[in-house]
C-alpha positions, 0 to 999 in steps of 0.5 A: 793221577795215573788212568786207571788199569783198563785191564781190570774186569769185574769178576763176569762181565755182568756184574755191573747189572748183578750188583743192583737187581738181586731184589726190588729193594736193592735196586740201583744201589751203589752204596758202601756195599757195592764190591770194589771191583764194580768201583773200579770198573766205573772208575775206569769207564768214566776216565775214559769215556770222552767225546774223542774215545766215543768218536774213535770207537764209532769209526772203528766198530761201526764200519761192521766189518769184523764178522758176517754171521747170522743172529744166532750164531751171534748168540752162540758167540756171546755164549763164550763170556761166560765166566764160570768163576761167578758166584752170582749166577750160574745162567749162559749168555742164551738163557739170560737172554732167552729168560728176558724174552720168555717173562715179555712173552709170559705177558703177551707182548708183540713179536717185536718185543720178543725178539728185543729181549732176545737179542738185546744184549748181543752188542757184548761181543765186543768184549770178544774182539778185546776191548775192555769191560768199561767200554761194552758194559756200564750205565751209558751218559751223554758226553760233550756236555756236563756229566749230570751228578745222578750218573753212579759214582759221578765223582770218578769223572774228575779225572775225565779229560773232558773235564777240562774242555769248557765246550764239553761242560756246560749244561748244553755243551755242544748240543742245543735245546731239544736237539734229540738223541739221534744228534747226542754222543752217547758213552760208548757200549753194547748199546750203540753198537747193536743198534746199528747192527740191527737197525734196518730189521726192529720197529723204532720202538725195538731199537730204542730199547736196545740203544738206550736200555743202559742209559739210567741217567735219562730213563731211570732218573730223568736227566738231561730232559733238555737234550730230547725231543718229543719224539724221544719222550714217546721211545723212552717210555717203551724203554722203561717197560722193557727195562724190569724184564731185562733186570728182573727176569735175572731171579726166574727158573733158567730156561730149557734152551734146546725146547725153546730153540725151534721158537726163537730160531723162527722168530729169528728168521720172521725178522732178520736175514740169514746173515748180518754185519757185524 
């Protein structure tokens, strides 16, 4: 079978979010009625998204050498993806953005967390240095062992390479029992590369939101428990709190940017040099 078309995006690069958080009762669903585009851009990702693919990127993305700019100005650059043929939503990167900070800032949560919302989604810049929709958005799965059948559209790894490497699909692969997440591949997104563009600047408990946010398979649906250590546990239960204001903000009022800015901006600047790696 030929790879599928890593040419082929969805209709905005947030579809992939948009098709399960219309309403409580739709969440996570990828029934019959998902559009086939969403079909096609999983199909995509999990061809493609091996132990190799993951290790090229990292080599590549995380040297942090393509731009020097300020979180903010990473926000404004963000602010160029959208896609106003999109028939779901009519909000900019910064108000996405900004609307999950105002619902975790609405219930009185650290300045951390704030920022967390805020920024969560700035690894998505990715997709401006022309790499592929399926290998910046999309749930995130460990690989090099065996892809667990709760990862949506599971039946799209049969075509995975990895698939054919018998070290990568037992149920440990090349990891051992509570080897923790630090030491586990992860598929390759906007996740993993924001971390490590912001990882020296957020309390653990930020990061961890901002890594594994994307990652279902283990916060929402509670696989690969073996892999984490205790450590691990404690983080995840800060990302599932964080993960409603992400998907569910999305129905809010858009938020007034230029009355909100001035807070952010000082926010910002509370947390983050003038200037980062990215």
């Amino acid at each position: 079978m030929n790879a599928p078309n890593p040419s082929t995006p969805l209709a905005d690069l947030d579809e992939w979010e948009l098709a399960h958080t219309q309403k409580d009762k739709d969440f996570r669903n990828y029934g019959d009625g998902v559009a086939d585009r969403v079909r096609s851009f999983y199909r995509a990702n999990h061809h493609n998204q091996t132990v190799d693919f993951v290790r090229a990127k990292k080599a590549d993305f995380l040297a942090l050498n393509r731009r020097q700019m300020s979180i903010w100005e990473a926000m404004e650059f963000l602010n160029t993806l959208v896609d106003e043929s999109d028939p779901d939503t009519e909000l900019s990167q910064i108000q996405h953005l900004m609307q999950t900070a105002e619902a975790i800032r609405a219930d009185g949560h650290p300045r951390w967390f704030i920022l967390t919302g805020l920024i969560h989604d700035l690894g998505k810049i990715l997709c401006l240095w022309n790499e592929p929709q399926w290998a910046v958005v999309g749930d995130t799965f460990p690989v090099g062992c065996a892809f667990s059948d709760k990862i949506v559209f599971s039946e799209f790894f049969a075509d995975n390479p990895d698939r054919q490497n018998p070290a990568y699909q037992s149920k440990y692969g090349v990891y051992k029992e509570g080897i923790g997440l630090d030491s586990v591949e992860l598929s390759w997104g906007h996740d993993e590369y924001l971390y490590h563009v912001v990882k020296d600047h957020l309390p653990e408990e930020g990061l961890a939101m901002i890594r594994y946010h994307s990652c279902y398979p283990i916060h929402h649906e509670g696989e690969y428990s073996y892999l984490l250590n205790d450590h691990d546990r404690h983080l995840m239960s800060w990302v599932r709190t964080f993960n409603p204001y992400d998907l569910y903000s999305k129905g809010q009022a858009p938020p007034d940017v230029a009355a909100l800015t001035p807070y952010y901006q000082d926010l910002i600047a509370e947390f983050f040099p003038p200037v980062l790696s990215w």
